[in-house]
N, C-alpha and C positions, 0 to 999 in steps of 0.2 A: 504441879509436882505429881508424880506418879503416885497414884495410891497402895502401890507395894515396894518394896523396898528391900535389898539383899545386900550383903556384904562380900568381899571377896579378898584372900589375899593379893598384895601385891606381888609381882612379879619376881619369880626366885633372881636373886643379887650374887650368889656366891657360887653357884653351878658355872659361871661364866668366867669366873677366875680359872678355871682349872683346864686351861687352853692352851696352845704352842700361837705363839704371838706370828711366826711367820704363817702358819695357817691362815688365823684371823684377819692380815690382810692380804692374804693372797686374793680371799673373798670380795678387792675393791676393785680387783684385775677388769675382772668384766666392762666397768664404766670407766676404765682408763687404756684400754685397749684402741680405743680410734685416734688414741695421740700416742698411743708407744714409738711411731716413728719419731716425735720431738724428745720423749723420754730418753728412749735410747741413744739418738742423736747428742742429749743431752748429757749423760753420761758418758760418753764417748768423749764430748770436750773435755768433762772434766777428769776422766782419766789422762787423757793428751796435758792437760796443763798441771796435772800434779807431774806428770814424768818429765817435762821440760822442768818442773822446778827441780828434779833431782840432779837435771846436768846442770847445775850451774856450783857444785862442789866438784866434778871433774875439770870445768872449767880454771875454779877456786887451786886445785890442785898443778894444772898445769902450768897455772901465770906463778904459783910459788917455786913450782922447781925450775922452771924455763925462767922467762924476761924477769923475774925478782931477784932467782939467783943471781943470775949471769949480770943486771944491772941494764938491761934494755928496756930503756924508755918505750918505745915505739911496741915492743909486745906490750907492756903494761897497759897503754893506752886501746892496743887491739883488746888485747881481755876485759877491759873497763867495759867498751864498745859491745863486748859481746856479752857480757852483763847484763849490760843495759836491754839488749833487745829480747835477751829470753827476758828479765822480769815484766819489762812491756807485754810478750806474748804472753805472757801466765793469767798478766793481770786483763786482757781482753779476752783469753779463753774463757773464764772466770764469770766475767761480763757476761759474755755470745751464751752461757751456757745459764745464766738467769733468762734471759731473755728468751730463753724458749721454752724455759717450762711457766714462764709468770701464765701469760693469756689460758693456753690450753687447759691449766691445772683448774684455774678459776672456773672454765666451762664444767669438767670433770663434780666439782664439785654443785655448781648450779644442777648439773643433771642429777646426781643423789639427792640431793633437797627436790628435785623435782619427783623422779620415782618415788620419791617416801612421800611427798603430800596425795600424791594418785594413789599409792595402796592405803594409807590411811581413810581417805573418800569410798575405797572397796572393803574396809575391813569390817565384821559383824558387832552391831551396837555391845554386843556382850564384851568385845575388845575395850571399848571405848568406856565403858562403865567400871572396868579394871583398873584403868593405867590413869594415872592423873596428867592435865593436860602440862605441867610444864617437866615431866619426865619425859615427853615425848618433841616439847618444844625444844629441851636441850641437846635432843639428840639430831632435829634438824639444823642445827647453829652452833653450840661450840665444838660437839663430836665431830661434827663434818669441816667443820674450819680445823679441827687438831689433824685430818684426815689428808687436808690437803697440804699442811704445813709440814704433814712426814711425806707424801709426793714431792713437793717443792725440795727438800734439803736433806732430810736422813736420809732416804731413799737413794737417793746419788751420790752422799757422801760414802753410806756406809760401801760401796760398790768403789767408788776414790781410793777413799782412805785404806782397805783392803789391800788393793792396788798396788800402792803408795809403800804399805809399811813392808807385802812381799818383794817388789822393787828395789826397795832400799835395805830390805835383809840381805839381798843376791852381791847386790855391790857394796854392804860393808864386809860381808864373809867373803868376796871377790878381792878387796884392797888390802885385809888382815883378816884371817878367817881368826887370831887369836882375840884380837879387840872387839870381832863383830858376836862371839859366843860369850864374851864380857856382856856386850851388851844384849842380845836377847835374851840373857838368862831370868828374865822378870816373868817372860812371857806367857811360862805355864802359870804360876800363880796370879794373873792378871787373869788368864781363864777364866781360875775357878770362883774369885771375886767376882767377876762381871755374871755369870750365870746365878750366884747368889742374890746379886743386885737385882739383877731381868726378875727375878721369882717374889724376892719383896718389893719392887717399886711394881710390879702389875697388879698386885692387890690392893697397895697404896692408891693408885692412879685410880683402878675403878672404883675404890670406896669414894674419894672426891668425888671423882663424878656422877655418882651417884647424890649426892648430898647434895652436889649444885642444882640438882635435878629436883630433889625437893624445896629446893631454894626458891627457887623461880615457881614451884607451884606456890609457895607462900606468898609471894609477890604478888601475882596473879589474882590469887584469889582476893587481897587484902585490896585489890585496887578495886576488883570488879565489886568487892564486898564493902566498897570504901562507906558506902551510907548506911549499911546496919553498925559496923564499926563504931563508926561517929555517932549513929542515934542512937547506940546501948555503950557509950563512952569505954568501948573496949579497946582503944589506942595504946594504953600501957600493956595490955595483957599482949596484946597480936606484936607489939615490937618486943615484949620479953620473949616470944617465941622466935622470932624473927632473929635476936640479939641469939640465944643458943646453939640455934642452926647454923650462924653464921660463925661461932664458937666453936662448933665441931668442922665445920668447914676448917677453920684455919690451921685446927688442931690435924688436920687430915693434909692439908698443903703447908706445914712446918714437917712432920714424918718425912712426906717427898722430900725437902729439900735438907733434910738431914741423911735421908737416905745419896740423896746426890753430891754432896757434901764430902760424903763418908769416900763414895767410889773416885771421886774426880782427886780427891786427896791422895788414895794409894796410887790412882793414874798419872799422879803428878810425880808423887815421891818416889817411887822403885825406878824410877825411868832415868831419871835426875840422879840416884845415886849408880845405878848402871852407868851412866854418863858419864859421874865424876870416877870412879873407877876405872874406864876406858881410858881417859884425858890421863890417869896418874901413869898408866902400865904405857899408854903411847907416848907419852913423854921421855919414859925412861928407855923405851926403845928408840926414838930419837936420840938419846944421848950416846947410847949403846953403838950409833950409826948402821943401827938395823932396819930403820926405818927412817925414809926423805920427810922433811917438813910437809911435802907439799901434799905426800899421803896423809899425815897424820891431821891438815887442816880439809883437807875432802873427808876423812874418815868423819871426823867431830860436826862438819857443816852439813853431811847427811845425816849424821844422827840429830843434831837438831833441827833439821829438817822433818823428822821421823815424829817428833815432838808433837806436834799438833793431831795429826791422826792418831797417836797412840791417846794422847791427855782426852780426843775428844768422844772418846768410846763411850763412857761413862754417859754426855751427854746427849748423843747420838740415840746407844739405848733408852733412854730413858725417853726420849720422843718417841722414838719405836714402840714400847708399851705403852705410851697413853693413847698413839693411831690405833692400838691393836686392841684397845680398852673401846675406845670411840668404836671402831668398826662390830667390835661384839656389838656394842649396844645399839648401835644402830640395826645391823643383821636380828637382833633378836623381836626387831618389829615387822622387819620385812620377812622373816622366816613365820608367821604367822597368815595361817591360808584366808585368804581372800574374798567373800563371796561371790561364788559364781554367775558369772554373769549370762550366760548363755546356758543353761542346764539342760542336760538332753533327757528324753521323755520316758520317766523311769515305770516301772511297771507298776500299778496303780496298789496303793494299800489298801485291803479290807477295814473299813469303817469297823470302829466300836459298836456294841449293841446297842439300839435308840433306847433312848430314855423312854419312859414309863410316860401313857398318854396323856395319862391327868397333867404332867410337867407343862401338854400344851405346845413341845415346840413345833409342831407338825412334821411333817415330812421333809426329810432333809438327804434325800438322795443323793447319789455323785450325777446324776441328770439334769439337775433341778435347777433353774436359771437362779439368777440373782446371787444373794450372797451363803454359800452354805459351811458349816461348820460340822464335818461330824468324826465322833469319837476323840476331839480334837485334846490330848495331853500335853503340858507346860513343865519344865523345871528350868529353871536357869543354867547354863553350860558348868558354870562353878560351883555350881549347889554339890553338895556330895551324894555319891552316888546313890546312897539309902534314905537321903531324904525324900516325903512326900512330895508328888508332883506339886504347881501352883495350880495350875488348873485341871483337872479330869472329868473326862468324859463328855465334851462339852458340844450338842448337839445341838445346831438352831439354823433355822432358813429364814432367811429374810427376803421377801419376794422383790422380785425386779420392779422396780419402781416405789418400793413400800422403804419407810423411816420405822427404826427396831431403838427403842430407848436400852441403853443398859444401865439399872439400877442396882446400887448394892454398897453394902455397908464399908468404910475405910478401911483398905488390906486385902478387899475380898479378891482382887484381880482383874478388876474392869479396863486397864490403861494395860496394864498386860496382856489381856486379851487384844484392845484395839491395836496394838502394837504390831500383832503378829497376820494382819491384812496387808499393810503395806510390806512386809516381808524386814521389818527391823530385829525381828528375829524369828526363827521355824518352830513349828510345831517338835513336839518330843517325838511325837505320836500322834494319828489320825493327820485329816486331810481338809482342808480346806479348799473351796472352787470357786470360782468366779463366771458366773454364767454358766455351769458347764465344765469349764476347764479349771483342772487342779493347777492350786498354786505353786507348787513345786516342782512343776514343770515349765512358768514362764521365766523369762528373763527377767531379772529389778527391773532392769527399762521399761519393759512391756508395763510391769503391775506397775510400777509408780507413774506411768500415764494412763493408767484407769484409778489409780486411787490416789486419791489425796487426800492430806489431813489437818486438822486444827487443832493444835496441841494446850492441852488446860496451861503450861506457862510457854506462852508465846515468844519466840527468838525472830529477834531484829538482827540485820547485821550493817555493818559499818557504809552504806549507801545509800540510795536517796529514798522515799518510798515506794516512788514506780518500781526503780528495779527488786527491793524487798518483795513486793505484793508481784511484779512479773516473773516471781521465782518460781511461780505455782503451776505455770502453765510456760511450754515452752514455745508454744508460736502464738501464744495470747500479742492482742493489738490493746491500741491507745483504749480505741469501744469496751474491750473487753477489762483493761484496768478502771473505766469509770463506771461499767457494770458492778465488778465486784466491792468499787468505794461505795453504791449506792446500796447493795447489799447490807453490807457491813454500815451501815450509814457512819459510814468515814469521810464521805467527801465535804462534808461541812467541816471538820476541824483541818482539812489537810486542806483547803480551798484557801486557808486562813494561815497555814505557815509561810512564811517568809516568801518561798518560790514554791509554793505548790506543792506538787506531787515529785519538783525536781528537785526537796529540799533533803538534805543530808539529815537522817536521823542520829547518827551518832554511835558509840562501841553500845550492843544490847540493846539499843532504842532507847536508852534511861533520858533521855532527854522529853521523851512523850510519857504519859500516865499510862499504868496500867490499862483503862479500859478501851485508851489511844492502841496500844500495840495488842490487844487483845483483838480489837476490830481490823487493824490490818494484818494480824494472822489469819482470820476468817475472809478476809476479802483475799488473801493467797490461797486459802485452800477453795474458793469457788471460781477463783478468774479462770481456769485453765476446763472449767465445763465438764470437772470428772464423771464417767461413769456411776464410780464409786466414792461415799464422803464419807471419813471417820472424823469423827467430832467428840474431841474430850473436854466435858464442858465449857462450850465457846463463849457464855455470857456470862460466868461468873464474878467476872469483873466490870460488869456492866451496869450501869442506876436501874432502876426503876423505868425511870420512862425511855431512856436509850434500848433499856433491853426489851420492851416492849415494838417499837419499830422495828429493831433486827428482828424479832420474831415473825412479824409480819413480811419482812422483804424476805426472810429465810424459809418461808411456808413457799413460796413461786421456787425457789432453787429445791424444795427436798421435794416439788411435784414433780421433778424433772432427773431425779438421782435415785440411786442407791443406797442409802443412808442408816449409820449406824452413830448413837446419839449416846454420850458417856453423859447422865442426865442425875444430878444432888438433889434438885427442885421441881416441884411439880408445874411452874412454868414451861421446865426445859422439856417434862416429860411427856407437858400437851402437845409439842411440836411433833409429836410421834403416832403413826400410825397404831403399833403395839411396843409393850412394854418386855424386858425380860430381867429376869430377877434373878442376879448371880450371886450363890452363899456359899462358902465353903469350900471354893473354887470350881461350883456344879453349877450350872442350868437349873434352878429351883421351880420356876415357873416361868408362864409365856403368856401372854392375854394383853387385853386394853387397861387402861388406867384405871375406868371404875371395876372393873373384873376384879382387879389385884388387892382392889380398895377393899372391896366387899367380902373377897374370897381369902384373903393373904393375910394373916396377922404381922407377918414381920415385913412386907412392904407396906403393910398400915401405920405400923414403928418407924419407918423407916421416912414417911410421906407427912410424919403427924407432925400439929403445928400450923401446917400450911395447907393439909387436904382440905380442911375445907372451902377454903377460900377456893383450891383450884380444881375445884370440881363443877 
């Protein structure tokens, strides 16, 4: 666990409400552009097949005043015929036009789940320390599943049904311009409903999804966290949490569906009494003999024709705003910059001024091989702007090939500092180099194949050990994985799992003991032969006599590195050439172990208990 510790808010919820939903997914254009040609194609069928369905009340109309009146069988039966074949065609347009957006859209979507895991892998620890992980799980899986479910059908409908309802305005005002102004008179008040609805179900929609998002971090955690649960019999408390959230959940997806409820209701009802109104005034112009039967049964069979795209408004938008809720949220991860991977060679900062010589750190030029830090300042990206730095001023050379202990009291910034060698996050201020060259001019790629690291809680991931421990190194061999098991003197309990080194650890490694996955965190951070090792106390979960053998197999690997040692005990802190003592979040002192002993009151506090024994 990190020995500093910061808070941060969560990520603003309500700034994203306040958006034009067609903007929000115009933004998904880009990763559906290499299939617009099926899109559009796609739509096209199903424009073609809504407008065959509207011939088939002209049809309706012709067989009533022709072969009905007149009592000719043989038209009845042509019109039947020709019935028949346009609902055939409607019903295979229909078909042709799923069948070309299924595959494509599913790719569409694979590729968004793809770009969000690659910029997440690029995005700065400080991101990752923000956002909880199942707020950002839900945004790779149901946001992008509701993303491609408005590709798939709203998207083509609402472009249809548009279509459809102009189409069949043309030819009811065409057959009775009186009965068809009967009937569009809903139209303007269906507007200004439906834009009412769009503006409260998009707040609805994102607050859900939002909630689900905490849902699933509750999940998540309660699984990974399922043994302190059960060993501090906290089962009632974590499912009353659980039972709440799921509470406001429902209470957030009952709204939606009372809000939907409400719309699809007026989209039913004005439509339906427009209708029956139609039906009374064409009737009585039927009787009038102002109007043929056969008009006033095409006029009635296109307006219920009309019926479906008018009824399905309501749920059409409402898919529209939660793609357009999904696509905020998901945009608002990828709208977050990335770090640079190739950074070009910025003009070199002036160092802070060297600490005072009694401190000890020597000399820490921008020249100086090995590991330098100077004038080097910390604050967290989210810390406020007026807060003190975490670390300042922080001045220390660690010679090429020499091991530098960093000691210092819980909070002081020692895991923070190691932190900011591999480039997990940047200085505020001041410079750091690597032989020479400023960090802030290499690539990640570059510094993370010179530095590598051992972190005080060791992460296992769901694969066998080899490949966990060949994570460390990327052209490391089979030699170079049983180097780093004899290091770590791991090869004796991993010799002893089921299939070796091929055996599946498990989600976390929880299946191995703490000083199991401690040891093959440290045989990851030495198989790959770094330059440079930052090590945040590697053996603290180690016995006695296990951590005495790593000690000795780890004396041959830090003759041969760079080495910066995050050091609680004075076992950890023999393993070091010198020692350096961080208070305050300064460079306090720099010396050997008995120097600090003799000379340091509060690395003597800090040592006591066990200096004697380790001196």
């Amino acid at each position: 666990m990190a020995d500093t510790a910061h808070t941060s808010p969560p990520p603003d919820r309500t700034a994203s409400t306040q958006r034009s939903a067609v903007r929000s997914l115009l933004r998904v254009w880009p990763f559906a552009r290499p299939v617009r040609v099926r899109l559009f194609t796609a739509a096209f069928v199903g424009v073609l097949a809504s407008c065959i369905g509207l011939v088939i009340p002209l049809v309706l109309k012709w067989m009533v005043d022709g072969p009905v009146a007149e009592r000719d069988q043989g038209g009845v039966w042509l019109g039947g015929a020709y019935l028949l074949l346009l609902g055939v065609a409607e019903a295979l347009l229909f078909g042709l036009r799923r069948r070309l957006v299924a595959r494509p859209l599913a790719g569409v979507e694979a590729a968004m789940r793809d770009a969000l895991y690659r910029h997440l892998q690029r995005l700065p620890v400080a991101f990752h320390d923000r956002w909880s992980s199942g707020q950002l799980l839900s945004r790779g899986t149901t946001d992008l599943h509701l993303v491609r479910l408005f590709l798939a059908f709203p998207l083509t409908f609402l472009l249809v049904n548009a279509t459809t309802v102009l189409v069949g305005a043309v030819l009811l005002l065409a057959q009775r311009w009186s009965l068809g102004l009967v009937l569009l008179a809903p139209v303007v008040p269906l507007m200004v409903l439906c834009s009412v609805f769009e503006a409260k179900y998009g707040r609805a929609a994102r607050r859900t999804q939002d909630q689900l998002g905490d849902l699933t971090t509750v999940v998540e955690e309660s699984v990974l966290g399922i043994r302190i649960i059960k060993g501090f019999g906290r089962h009632r408390s974590q499912a009353r949490a659980f039972r709440e959230l799921t509470h406001a959940l429902r209470t957030s997806e009952l709204r939606k569906a009372r809000l939907l409820a409400w719309i699809l209701g007026f989209n039913t009802t004005l439509p339906e009494i427009a209708i029956g109104g139609a039906l009374v005034l064409g009737t009585l112009q039927v009787a009038d003999g102002v109007l043929s039967a056969g008009t006033l049964v095409a006029f009635l069979s296109t307006a219920l024709a009309l019926r479906w795209p008018v009824e399905s408004i309501g749920f059409l938008l409402a898919m529209g705003n939660e793609a357009a809720t999904a696509s905020d949220r998901y945009f608002e991860v990828m709208d977050v910059p990335a770090m640079e991977e190739h950074p070009k060679n910025p003009a070199p900062q002036e160092p802070a001024a060297q600490p005072p010589a009694s401190a000890g750190a020597g000399s820490a030029g921008p020249g100086s091989g090995g590991l330098v830090f100077s004038g080097v300042e910390f604050r967290y990206p989210d810390a406020p702007p007026d807060s003190p730095p975490l670390l300042k001023d922080i001045t220390l050379h660690i010679r090429p090939g020499e091991t530098m202990a960093l000691v210092g009291a819980t909070g002081s910034g020692k895991t923070t500092l190691t932190a900011l060698v591999p480039r997990l996050y940047d200085p505020t201020a001041g410079r750091i180099s690597l032989d020479g060259r400023d960090l802030a001019t290499l690539g990640r790629d570059e510094v993370r194949a010179l530095v590598a690291v051992a972190f005080e809680e060791p992460t296992l991931f769901s694969a066998t050990v080899a490949e966990n421990v060949l994570m460390g190194g990327e052209h490391a061999q089979e030699s170079d994985l049983r180097r780093a098991l004899a290091v770590a003197q791991a090869e004796g309990f991993v010799g002893a799992l089921p299939e070796g080194s091929a055996t599946q650890v498990g989600e976390q490694g929880l299946s191995l003991s703490g000083g199991q996955r401690q040891r093959l965190a440290l045989a990851r951070a030495v198989v790959g032969r770094p330059r440079f090792l930052i090590l945040d106390d590697p053996l603290s979960a180690l016995d006695v006599h296990t951590e005495a053998l790593v000690e000795a197999a780890l004396r041959r690997v830090l003759a041969t590195t760079t080495a910066l040692v995050v050091a609680h005990r004075p076992s950890t802190v023999l393993l070091a050439d010198r020692v350096a003592l961080l208070s305050g979040g300064r460079i306090a002192a720099v010396g050997t172990h008995q120097q600090l002993l003799r000379d340091n009151p509060e690395y003597t506090t800090l040592m006591s208990g066990e200096g004697e024994a380790a001196r």
